[in-house]
C-alpha positions as CSV (number, residue, x, y, z in Angstrom):
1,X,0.0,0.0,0.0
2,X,1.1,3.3,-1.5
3,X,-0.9,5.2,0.7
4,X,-1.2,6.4,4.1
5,X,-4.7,6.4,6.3
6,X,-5.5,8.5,9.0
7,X,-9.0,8.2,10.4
8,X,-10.1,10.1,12.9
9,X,-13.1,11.1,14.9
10,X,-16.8,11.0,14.3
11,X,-18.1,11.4,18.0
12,X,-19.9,14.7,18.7
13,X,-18.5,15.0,22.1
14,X,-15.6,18.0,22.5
15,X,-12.4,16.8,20.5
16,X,-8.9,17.9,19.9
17,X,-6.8,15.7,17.9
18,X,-3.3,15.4,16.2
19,X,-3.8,13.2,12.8
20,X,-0.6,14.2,11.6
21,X,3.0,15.6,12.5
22,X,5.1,15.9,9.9
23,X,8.0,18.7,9.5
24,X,6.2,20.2,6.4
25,X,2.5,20.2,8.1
26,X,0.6,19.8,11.3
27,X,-2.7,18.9,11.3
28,X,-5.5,18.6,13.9
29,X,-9.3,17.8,13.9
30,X,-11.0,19.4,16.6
31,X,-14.7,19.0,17.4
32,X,-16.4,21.8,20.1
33,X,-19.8,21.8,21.7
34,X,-21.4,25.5,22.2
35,X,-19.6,27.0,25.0
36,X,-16.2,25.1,24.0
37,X,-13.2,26.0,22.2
38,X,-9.1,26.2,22.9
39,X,-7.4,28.6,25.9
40,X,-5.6,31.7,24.7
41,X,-3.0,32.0,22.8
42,X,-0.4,33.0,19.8
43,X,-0.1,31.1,16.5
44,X,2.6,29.3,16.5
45,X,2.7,28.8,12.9
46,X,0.9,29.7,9.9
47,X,-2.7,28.4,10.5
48,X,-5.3,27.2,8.1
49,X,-8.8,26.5,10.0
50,X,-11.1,24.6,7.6
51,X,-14.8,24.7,9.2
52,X,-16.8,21.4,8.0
53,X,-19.4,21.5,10.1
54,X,-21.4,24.7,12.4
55,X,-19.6,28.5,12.7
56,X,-16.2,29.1,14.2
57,X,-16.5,32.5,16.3
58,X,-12.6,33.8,16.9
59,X,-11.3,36.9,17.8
60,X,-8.2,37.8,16.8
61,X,-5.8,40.4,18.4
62,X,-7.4,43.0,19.5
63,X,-10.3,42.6,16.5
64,X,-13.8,42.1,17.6
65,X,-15.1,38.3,17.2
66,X,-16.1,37.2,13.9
67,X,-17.9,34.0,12.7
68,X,-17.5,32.0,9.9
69,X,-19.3,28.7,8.6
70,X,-18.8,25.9,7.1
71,X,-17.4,25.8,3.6
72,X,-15.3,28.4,4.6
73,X,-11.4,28.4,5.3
74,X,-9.2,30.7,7.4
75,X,-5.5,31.7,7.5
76,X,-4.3,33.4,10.1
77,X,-0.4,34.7,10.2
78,X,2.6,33.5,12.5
79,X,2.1,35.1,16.1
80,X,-1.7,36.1,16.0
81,X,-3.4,35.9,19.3
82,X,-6.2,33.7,19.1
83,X,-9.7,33.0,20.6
84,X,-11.1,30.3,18.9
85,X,-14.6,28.6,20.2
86,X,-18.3,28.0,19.5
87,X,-20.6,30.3,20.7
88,X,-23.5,29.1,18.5
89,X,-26.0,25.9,19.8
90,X,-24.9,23.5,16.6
91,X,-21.3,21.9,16.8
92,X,-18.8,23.4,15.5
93,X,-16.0,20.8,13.4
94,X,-13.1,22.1,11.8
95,X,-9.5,20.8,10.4
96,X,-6.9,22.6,11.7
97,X,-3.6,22.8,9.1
98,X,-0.3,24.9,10.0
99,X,2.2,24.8,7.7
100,X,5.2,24.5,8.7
101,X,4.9,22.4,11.6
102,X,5.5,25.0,14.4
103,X,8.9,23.0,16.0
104,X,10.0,24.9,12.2
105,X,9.7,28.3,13.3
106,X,12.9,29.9,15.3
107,X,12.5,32.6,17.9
108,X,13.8,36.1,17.3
């Protein structure tokens, strides 16, 4: 077999997994509830959000929040602080890509 498989989840309850972690990409499939979502913090890489499934609200610096569906795609820059949840009653799912895998990136 040529090919590699990755499943991953299809449970409804709040998910954050790694499917791949490879130097060229990251990427995570991540499943919230309304009221869930990630802490705080800074990109760590360049970050594609791919929403399959509800509307992703995230703020990002100092911007107010924004939502965006499914069918849509986001990028957001190196070193953005992010807010990312689901503040709407259906579930939110979304693939999560960054490119390069952050361990890439060097501090100034």
């Amino acid at each position: 077999m040529i090919e590699t498989v990755y499943d991953y989840s299809l449970a409804d309850d709040k998910k954050v997994e790694k499917l791949l972690d490879h130097p060229v990409a990251m990427i995570n499939h991540m499943v919230f509830p309304k009221g869930q979502g990630l802490p705080e913090h800074f990109s760590n890489s360049n970050v594609y959000m791919i929403i399959v499934r509800g509307t992703l609200t995230i703020q990002l610096d100092d911007q107010e929040p924004h939502d965006y569906s499914k069918g849509q795609m986001l990028n957001i820059p190196y070193r953005v602080k992010m807010n990312v949840g689901n503040s709407h009653d259906e579930l939110l799912e979304m693939f999560v890509i960054k490119a390069p895998t952050p361990v890439e990136y060097k501090e100034d």
